[in-house]
N, C-alpha and C positions, 0 to 999 in steps of 0.2 A: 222794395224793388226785387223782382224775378232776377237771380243769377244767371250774367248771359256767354254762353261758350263765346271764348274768345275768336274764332274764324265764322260766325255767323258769314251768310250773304244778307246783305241788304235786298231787299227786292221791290223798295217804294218808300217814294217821300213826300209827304204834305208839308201844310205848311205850318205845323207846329209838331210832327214826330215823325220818325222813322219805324220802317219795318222789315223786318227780318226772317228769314226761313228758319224753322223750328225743323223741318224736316216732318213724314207721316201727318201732313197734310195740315198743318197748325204754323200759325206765325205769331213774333212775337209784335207787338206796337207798342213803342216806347216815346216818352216825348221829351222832346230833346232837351226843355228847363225839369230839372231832377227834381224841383220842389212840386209839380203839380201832381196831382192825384186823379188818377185815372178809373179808380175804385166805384163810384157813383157812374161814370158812365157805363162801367160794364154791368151794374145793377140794373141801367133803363135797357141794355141791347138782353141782357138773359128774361128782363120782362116783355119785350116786344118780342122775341123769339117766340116765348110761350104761349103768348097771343098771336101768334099765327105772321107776324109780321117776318119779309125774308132779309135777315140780318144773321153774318156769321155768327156761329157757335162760337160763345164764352167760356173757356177752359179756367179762366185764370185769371186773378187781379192780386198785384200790389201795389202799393205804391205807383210811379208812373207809367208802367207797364200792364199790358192787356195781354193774353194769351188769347186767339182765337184760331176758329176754322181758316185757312186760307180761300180766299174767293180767286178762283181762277179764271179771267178772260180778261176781257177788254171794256174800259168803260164804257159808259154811253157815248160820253165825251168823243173818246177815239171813233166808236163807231160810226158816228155821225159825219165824224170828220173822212174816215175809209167809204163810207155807203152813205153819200147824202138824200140817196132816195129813200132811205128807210126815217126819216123825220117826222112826216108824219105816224107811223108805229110807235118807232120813241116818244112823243109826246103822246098818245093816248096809253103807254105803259107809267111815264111818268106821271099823269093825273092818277090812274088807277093805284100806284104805290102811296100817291097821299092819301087813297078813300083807303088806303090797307090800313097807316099809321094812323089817323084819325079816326078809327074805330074803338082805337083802342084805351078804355081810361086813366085817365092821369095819373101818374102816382103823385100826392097830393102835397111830397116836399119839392117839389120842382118849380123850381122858378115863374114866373108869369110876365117877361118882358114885353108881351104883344096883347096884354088887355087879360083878364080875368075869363077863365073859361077850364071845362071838366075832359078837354079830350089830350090823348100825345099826340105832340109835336118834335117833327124834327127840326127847322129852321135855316137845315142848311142842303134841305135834298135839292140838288141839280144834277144835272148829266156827268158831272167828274165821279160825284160820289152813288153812283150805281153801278154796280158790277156785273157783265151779263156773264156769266156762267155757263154751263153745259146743263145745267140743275135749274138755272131759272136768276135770275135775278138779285142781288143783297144791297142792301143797302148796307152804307160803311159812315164812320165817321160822325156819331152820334155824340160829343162834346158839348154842342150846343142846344140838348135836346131839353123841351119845356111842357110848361101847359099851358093852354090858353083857348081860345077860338079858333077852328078850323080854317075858315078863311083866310085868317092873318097870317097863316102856314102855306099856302097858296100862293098870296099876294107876294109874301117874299119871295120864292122861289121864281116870280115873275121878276122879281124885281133883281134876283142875284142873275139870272137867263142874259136880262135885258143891256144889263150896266154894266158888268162885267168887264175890265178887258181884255181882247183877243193876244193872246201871244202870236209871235214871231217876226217874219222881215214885212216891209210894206204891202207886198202882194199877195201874203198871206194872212195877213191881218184884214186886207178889203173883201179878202173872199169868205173870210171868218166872220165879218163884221153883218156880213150879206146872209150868212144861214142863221146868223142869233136871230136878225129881226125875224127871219120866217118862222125860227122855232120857240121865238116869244108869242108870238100869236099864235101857232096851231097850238100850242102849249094851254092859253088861257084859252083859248076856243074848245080844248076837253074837258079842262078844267071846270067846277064847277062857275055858274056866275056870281060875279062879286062887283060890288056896290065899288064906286072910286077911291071911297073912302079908305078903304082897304087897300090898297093900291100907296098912298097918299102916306098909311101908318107906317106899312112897308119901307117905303123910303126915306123916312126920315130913323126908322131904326135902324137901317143898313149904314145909314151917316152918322150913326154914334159909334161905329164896328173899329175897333183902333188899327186893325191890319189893311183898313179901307186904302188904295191907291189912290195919288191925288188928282189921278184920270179917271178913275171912277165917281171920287166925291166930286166933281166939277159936272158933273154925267148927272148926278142926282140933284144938283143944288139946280142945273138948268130946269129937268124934270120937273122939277117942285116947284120954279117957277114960272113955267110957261103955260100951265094950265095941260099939257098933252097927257098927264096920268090919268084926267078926266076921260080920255078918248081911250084910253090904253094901247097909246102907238110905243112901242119901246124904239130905246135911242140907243145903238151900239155905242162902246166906249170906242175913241178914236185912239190915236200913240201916245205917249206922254210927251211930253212937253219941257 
């Protein structure tokens, strides 16, 4: 573990760590159970940097702490949510950052939860975890990063777009619920094309995910039942229940 000044600012929370201003333009990311090891992830972000992928600068790893560049701006997420006419841009930039990560070769002790295949995967790229910056773009948030088949890395990302759900009060949730489906489809509309199947594998791996809500998995078990993955119409998650 990185020794942390006691007055850090917090500057951002996920939902497994915290992060911190370092100050001279580096933060720290800490996760908030002390036992996990953070160390392997910053191995796959210093190897996709080098390969050309835009993810902060790795300064530092111990234990459950990351040392990185600070990305400054606003998600996709937000932006989407301030400029909903920029939707479709945002989804032909978020297609274009999976042809970035999928170029790039697997490191060969990484996992393979999405079928056997030679390229990186992230598995968790959607509009929260892209940073637009003044410099361009980073992806954040590599935890879950694998190897396998390119598609299967797509398909999810339609599949976290689609099922997700909307945070906040009712009127905001129906008007949230209204730009996923448009951004689930202009999204696999830049996207390369993919077979149902893929779609179908997607979903039933996001329903093994233990942080999964039970308004989401209700969302994917309809999905997977009703035959509409075959069409690729996504179902916004509704309130809970």
């Amino acid at each position: 573990m990185i020794v942390m000044p006691a007055q850090l600012r917090r500057v951002g929370r996920g939902r497994y760590a915290d992060v911190y201003d370092l100050g001279d333009g580096r933060v720290l990311r800490r996760y908030r159970d002390p036992g996990r090891c953070a160390e392997r992830e910053a191995e796959v972000m210093r190897y996709a940097w080098s390969h050309g992928v835009p993810v902060p600068e790795v300064f530092d790893a111990a234990g459950p702490d990351i040392v990185m560049e600070r990305a400054v701006g606003p998600t996709m997420l937000r932006d989407l949510t301030r400029r909903p006419w920029s939707l479709g841009a945002h989804a032909r930039l978020l297609a274009s950052l999976h042809d970035a990560v999928h170029a790039v070769p697997a490191l060969r002790w990484l996992p393979a939860p999405l079928g056997d295949g030679d390229v990186l995967l992230h598995t968790d790229l959607h509009p929260a975890n892209v940073v637009l910056t003044s410099a361009g773009p980073r992806l954040v948030d590599w935890q879950g990063a694998a190897r396998g088949p390119a598609p299967a890395d797509v398909a999810l990302t339609w599949v976290l777009v689609a099922t997700s759900q909307v945070p906040g009060r009712p009127a905001q949730r129906a008007a949230g619920r209204a730009g996923q489906v448009l951004f689930a489809r202009r999204y696999l509309a830049e996207a390369r094309p993919l077979a149902p199947s893929w779609l179908w594998l997607a979903a039933e791996h996001r329903l093994r995910d233990p942080s999964l809500l039970d308004c989401e998995a209700a969302t994917l078990r309809r999905l997977l039942g009703s035959g509409r993955l075959a069409q690729r119409e996504p179902a916004a998650c509704g309130p809970p229940r």
